[in-house]
N, C-alpha and C positions, 0 to 999 in steps of 0.2 A: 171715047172722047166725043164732045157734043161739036158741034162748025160753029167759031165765034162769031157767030152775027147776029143780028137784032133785027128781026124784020115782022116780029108780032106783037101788034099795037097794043094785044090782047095782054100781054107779060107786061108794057110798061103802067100799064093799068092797075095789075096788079100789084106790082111792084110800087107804086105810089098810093095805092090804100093801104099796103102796109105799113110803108112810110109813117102816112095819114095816123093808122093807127097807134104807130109808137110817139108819136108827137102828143096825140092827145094823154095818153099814158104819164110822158113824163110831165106835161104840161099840169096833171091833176096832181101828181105825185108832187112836183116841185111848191103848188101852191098852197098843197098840205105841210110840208117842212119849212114854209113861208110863215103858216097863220102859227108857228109854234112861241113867234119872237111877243105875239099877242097873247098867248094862251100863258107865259112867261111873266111877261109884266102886269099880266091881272090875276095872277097868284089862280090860275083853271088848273091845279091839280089834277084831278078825276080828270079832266076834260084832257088835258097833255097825253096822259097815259091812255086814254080811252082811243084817242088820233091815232098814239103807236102802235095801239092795236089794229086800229083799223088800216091802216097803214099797209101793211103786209097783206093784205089779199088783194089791193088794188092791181099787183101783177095781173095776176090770173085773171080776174074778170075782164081785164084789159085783150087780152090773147083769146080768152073767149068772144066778146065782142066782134074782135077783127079775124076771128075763124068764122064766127055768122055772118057777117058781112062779105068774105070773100067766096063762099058757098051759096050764100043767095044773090049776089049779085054776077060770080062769074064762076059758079059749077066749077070751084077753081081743083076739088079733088077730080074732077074728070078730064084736065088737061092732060096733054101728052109732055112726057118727060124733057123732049124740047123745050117746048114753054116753058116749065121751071127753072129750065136750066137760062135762057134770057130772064127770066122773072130775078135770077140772082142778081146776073149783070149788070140788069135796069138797076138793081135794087143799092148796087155801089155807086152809078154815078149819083144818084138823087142822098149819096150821103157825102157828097165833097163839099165843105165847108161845113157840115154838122158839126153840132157841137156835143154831142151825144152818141158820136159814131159806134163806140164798140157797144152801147147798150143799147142800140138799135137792132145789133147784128146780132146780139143775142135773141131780139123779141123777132127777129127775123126766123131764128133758129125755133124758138118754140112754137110760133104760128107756123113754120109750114111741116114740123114734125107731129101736128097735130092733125094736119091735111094730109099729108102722106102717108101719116100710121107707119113710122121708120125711126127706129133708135136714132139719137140725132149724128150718134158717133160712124152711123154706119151710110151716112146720107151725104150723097154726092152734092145734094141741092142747097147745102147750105155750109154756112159759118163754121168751118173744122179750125181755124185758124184768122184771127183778123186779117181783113184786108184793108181797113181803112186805120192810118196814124193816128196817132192820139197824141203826138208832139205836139207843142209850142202852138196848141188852138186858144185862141184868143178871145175871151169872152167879150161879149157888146157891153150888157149891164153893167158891170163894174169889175175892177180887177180882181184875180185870183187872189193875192193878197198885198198886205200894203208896208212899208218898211217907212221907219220912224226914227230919225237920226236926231239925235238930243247934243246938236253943237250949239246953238244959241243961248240953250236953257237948260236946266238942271233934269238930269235922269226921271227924277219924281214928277216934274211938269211934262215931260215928253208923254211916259205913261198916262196919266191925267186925259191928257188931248186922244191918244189912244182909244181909253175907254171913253170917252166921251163922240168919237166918231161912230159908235157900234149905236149912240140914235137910243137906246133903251128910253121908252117914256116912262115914267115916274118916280127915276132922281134915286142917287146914293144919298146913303146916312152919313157917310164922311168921305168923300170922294176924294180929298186931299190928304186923309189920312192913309185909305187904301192902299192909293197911289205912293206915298212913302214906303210905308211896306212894302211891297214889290219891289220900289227902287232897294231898298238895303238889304232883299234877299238877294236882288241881282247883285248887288256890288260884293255883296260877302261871297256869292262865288265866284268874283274874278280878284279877291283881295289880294292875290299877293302874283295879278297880273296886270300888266301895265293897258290900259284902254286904248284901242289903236285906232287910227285914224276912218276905218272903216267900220267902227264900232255900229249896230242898228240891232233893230226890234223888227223882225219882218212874223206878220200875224195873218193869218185867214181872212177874207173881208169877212165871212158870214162864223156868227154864233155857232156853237153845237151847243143844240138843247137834249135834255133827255131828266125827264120826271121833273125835279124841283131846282134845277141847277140849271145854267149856262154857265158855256167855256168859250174863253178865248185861247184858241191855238195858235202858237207860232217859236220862232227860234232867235237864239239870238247871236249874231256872228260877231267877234270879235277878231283880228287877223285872221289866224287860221282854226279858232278854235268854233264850233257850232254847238251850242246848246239849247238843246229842245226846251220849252216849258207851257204851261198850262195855267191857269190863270181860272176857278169857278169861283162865280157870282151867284150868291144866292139872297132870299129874302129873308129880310128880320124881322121881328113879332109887330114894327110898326109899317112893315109890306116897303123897306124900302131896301135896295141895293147894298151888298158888302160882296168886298173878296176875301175868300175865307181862308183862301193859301195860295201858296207860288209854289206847283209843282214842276222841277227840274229834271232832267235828263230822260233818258230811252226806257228805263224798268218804272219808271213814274207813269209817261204817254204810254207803254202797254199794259199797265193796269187800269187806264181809263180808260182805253180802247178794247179791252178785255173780253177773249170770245166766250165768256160769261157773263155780259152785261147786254142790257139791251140796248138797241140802234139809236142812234143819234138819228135827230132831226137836225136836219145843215140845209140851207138854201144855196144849190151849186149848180150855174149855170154850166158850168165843166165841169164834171165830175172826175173825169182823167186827170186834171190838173189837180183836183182837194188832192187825189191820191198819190202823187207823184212826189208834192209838198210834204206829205203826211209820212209818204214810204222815205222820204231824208232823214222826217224826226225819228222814224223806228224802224232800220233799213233791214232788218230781221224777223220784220212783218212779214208774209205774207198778201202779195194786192190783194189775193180774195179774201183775206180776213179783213183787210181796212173797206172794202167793198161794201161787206155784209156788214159792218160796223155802221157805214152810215146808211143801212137800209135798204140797199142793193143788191140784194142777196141773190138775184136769180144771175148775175154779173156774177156773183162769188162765185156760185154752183161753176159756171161758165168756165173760169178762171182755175177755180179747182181742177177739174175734171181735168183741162189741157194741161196743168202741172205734174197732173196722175200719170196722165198716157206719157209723159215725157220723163218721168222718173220709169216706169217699166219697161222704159228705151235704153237708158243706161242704168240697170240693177237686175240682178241673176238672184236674188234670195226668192223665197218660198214664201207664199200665203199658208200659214198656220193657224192652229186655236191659239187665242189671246191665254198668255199667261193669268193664272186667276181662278178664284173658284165658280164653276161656271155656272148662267142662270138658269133659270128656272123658264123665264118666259123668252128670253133674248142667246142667240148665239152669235156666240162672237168671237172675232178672226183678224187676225192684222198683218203687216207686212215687215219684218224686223228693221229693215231701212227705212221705211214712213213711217212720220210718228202721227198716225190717225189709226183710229179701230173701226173696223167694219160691222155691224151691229144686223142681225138678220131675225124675225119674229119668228117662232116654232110655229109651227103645225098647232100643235095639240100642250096642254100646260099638266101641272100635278094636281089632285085636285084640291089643295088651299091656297092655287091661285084661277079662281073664280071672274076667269076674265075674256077678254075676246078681241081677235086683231085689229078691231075696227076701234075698241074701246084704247088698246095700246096707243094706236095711233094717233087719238082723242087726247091720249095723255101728254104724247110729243108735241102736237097741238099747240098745246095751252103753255107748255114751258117757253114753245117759241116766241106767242103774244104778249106771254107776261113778261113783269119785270127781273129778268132775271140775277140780282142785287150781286153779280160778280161769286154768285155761288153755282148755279147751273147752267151746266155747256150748252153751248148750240150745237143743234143737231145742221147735218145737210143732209136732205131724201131725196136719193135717187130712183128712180124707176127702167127696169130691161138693163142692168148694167152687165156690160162685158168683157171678162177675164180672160187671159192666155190658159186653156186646160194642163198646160206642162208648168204654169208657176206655182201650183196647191199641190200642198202637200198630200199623197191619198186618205190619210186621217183624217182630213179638212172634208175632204168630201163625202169621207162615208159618215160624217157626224149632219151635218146639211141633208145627206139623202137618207139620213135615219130619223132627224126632229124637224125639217122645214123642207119637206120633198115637195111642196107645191109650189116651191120658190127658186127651184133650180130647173133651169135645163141644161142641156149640155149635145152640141153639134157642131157644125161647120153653117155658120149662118151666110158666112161671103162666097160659099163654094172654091176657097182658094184653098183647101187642103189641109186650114190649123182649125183645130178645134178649138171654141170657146165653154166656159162657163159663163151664164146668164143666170143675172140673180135679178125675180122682179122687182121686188122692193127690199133698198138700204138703206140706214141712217149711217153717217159717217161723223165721227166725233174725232178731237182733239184725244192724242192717247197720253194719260197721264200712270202714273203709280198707283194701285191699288193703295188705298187706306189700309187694309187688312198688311198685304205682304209690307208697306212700310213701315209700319207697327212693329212685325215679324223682325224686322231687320235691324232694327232696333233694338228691340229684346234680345234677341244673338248677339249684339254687339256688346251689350253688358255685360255680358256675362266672361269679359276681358277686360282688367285692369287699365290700359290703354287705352281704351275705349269709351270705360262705361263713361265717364262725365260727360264726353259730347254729346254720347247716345242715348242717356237723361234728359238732356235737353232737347233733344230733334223728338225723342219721346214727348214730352211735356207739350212740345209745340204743336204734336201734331194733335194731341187731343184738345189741345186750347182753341185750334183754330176749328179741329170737327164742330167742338158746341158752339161757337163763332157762326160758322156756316151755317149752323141749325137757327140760330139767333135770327139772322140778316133771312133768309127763309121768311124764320114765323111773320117779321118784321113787315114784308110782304103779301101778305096772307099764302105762305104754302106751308104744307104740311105734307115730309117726304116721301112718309106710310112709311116704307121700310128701312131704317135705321140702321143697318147694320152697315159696320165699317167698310166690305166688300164695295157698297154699292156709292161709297165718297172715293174720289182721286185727290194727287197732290199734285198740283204741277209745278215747272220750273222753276216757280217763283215762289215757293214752298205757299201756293194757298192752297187750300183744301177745299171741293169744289166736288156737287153730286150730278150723279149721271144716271141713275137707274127710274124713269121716270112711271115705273107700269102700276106704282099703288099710291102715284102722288094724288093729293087733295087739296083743293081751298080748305084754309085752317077753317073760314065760318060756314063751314059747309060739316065739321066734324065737332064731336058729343064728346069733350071730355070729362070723364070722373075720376073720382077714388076709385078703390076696389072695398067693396063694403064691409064693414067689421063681419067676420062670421059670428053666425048666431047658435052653431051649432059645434065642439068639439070635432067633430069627424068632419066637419067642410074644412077648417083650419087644414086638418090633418094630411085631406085630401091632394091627389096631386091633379087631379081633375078641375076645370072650371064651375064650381058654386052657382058661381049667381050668372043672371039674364044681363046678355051681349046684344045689344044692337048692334046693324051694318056698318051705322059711321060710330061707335062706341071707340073711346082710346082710355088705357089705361096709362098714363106716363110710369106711376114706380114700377110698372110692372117690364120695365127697359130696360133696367140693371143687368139680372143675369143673361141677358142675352150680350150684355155690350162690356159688364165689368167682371169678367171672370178673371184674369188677371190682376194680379192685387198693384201692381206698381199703374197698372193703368186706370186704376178705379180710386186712386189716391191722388191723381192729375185732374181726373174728372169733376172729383168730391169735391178740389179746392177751390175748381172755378166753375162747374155747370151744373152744380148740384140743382138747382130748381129746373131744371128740363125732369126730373124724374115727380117734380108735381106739378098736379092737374091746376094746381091756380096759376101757376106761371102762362099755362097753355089758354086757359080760362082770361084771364084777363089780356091776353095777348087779340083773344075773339072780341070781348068787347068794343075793346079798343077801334077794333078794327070797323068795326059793323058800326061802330058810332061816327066814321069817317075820317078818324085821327088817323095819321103817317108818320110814322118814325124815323132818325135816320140811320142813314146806313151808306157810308160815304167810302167813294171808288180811291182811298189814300187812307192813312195811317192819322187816327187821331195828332197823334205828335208835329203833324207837319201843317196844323192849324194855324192862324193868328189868334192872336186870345182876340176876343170880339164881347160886342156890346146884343144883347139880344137871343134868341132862340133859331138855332141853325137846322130848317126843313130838312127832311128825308127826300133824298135823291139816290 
């Protein structure tokens, strides 16, 4: 233990340029999720999505920055562990009344495990646990959100005044109209309840943007009843304002929050508050999924990680290999009580996978920056993570220390006597159902009278929504590479959603053709490849029997994604794309649109 005192001018110095540093961090971050309400209303497409990209590195250059600054200006790796340890001290008082406190305490976390060169989990000197609340902090700028009582005036007019406080310049096509709609979705789902006296609309102050939509978030309480809903505003072919739906309750707000879609841009002076609000509407979230939702991802990681170490506080099962056929480039392991998979890159691949770790990682990369249209997961990358050695099963580890032996160690790192596993680098994913074994279990289940008509349809479904996902994909410009059902999940909410990201492509990055008439009897005949394959070459009908050997499956496929097996579908989906046209591709179910006047952007 360290003597609580504070008598090195030298620590509160430090402690205030880190400070220093996470201020301007969020300050940049903040004013970039600010210009989105502009990049919105002047229809900057490219430019929206190009921010979100950019977006996500702003961390890290930020922790770099104030790792150079605290090394040139105060040799701060060569202080003695005293000093750190007030350099923490300091570093709590100068966050009483912050309003960013626990995301300070993370970038606390990452600058001085960067100086220290010490797993952060294993670091006396920092943030193992918040110390500063995140209650009832009160923002200056404007309130966390605002509640809208429709006693004087009619539901539809309350609404009205609503959207019209959110400030958007350049004006609905029918604002009056909107505004009805909404009132008479709201009232059709309280018809046959009486409107009580504390009846309101309590809504987000700030927008969520993301691609071609904004949303207004908020609930709406009635006595005792709380109903979440969602409200996207997009633009019509004359660039003016409509709301396109009124989405209701909790499986609605988690498909729009979806840890397959990309981050919201939201201007939040408290960010503890957006999520506290946000964790009422979907109390089965996750904070570090609403975290990473709206762009806060190193706060997710943060949030994760402490929910980790507190599930393997109370749970006694085993780390195993993940059910499933296993990969080629990726090993991967999970926990039967957590429903995340542990994702670890081999050593060395087969050789018709022609790739390399750096390039893997290149691939995770890109799914992170892009849009990812509510079809592929986010990843979380850890680096030095540390396991109990008695929770893996010894299967687990001699497959690790047989394909990714440069990724494991294994000792006693704190010298108290327990052995860890340390894996350098891991991607952590949402653990869903294999596509494959769903399929499987399906087709067993037909095969009992009882059975088969549900099992028809969860069949049906699930291949409807695979070419779905492959749709919303192209739609985006990506192209999976590898197809095969193994490498899609289903999750909870029966969508179907890809995860294998090691031969993914920009679709206008790849050459598709036919496969050319043979010219010759014996090339037909051949079970050999005929003709010249370039690197990005894709053959679509050439998809089939790898995907439709199954005749009941290739009869679901036939009826609704038969043009995924030609090259013009794939073809003109490039054009499209490279001529700067965006499709859409909307985070709800067609059905729960208003019919509208105009052409409904890709978001």
């Amino acid at each position: 233990m360290f003597p609580q005192r504070l008598d090195s001018p030298l620590a509160y110095d430090i402690a205030k340029a880190m400070r220093d540093g996470f201020n301007r961090h969020y300050q940049l971050f903040r004013a970039e999720s600010a210009r989105a309400k502009h990049r919105f209303e002047t229809a900057d497409w490219h430019g929206q999505q190009r921010a979100q990209r950019e977006r996500i590195e702003f961390y890290d250059l930020r922790v770099s920055e104030a790792v150079a600054r605290l090394e040139k200006e105060f040799k701060a790796g060569d202080q003695p562990m005293d000093v750190w340890h007030q350099v923490k001290l300091h570093f709590i008082g100068l966050l009483v009344d912050h309003h960013q406190p626990e995301l300070a305490e993370s970038f606390f976390n990452s600058v001085t495990t960067k100086i220290l060169h010490r797993a952060y989990f294993q670091n006396d000197f920092i943030f193992v646990r918040p110390a500063i609340s995140t209650e009832y902090i009160e923002p200056r700028d404007a309130p966390t959100y605002r509640a809208y009582y429709p006693e004087r005036e009619t539901l539809a007019d309350t609404i009205e005044r609503m959207l019209e406080d959110y400030a958007l310049q350049g004006g609905y096509a029918n604002l009056k109209r909107d505004a009805e709609r909404v009132a008479a979705a709201i009232l059709g789902r309280f018809h046959q309840v009486k409107l009580r006296a504390n009846f309101q609309l309590q809504v987000l102050s700030g927008l969520f943007y993301r691609n071609k939509g904004a949303y207004v978030v908020g609930k709406i309480i009635n006595g005792f009843i709380e109903l979440p809903f969602a409200l996207p505003i997009l633009h019509d072919s004359a660039d003016k304002f409509y709301i396109d739906a009124a989405l209701f309750g909790e499986e609605d707000l988690q498909m729009l929050f979806s840890f397959a879609r990309a981050y919201f841009m939201v201007d939040m002076e408290v960010p503890s508050a957006y999520v506290q609000f946000l964790r009422s509407l979907m109390p089965r979230k996750p904070r570090a999924e609403i975290y990473n939702a709206l762009g806060l991802a190193k706060q997710g990681k943060t949030l994760f990680y402490r929910d980790f170490l507190y599930h393997l506080n109370y749970s006694s099962d085993r780390f195993r290999i993940a059910p499933g056929i296993k990969g080629m480039v990726m090993l991967v392991f999970d926990l039967p009580s957590f429903p995340y998979v542990f994702k670890v890159i081999k050593d060395f691949y087969p050789p018709q996978k022609d790739t390399t770790r750096e390039q893997i990682k290149g691939k995770y990369m890109l799914v992170k920056q892009h849009d990812r249209v509510g079809r592929m997961a986010d990843t979380l990358e850890y680096s030095d993570v540390g396991f109990p050695l008695d929770r893996f099963e010894p299967e687990l580890i001699e497959e690790i220390q047989k394909f990714a032996p440069s990724q494991l160690e294994i000792g006693d790192r704190d010298g108290n006597g327990e052995m860890e596993v340390v894996l350098k680098h891991v991607y952590i994913e949402r653990r869903m159902i294999p596509l494959n074994i769903y399929l499987h279990e399906a087709l067993d289940q037909m095969e009992h009278p009882e059975h088969a008509k549900r099992a028809g349809k969860q069949l049906e479904h699930a291949v409807i929504e695979y070419g779905n996902a492959i749709k919303d994909m192209v739609a985006a410009n990506i192209f999976p590479g590898d197809m095969l059902w193994k490498n899609f999940g289903v999750t909870r909410g029966g969508k179907v959603v890809f995860y294998d990201y090691d031969e993914i492509e920009y679709l206008t990055d790849c050459n598709f053709r036919r496969v050319p008439t043979p010219i010759h009897e014996e090339d037909e005949m051949s079970g050999e490849v005929w003709y010249s394959v370039g690197p990005k070459d894709v053959f679509p009908e050439t998809f089939g029997p790898f995907l439709l050997g199954n005749e009941l499956v290739r009869e679901a496929f036939m009826a609704h994604h038969a043009d995924l097996l030609d090259a013009a579908f794939w073809q003109s989906h490039k054009e499209r794309i490279q001529a700067g046209q965006m499709l859409d591709v909307f985070p709800y179910d067609e059905a729960q649109r208003f019919i509208h006047d105009g052409h409904a952007p890709y978001f």
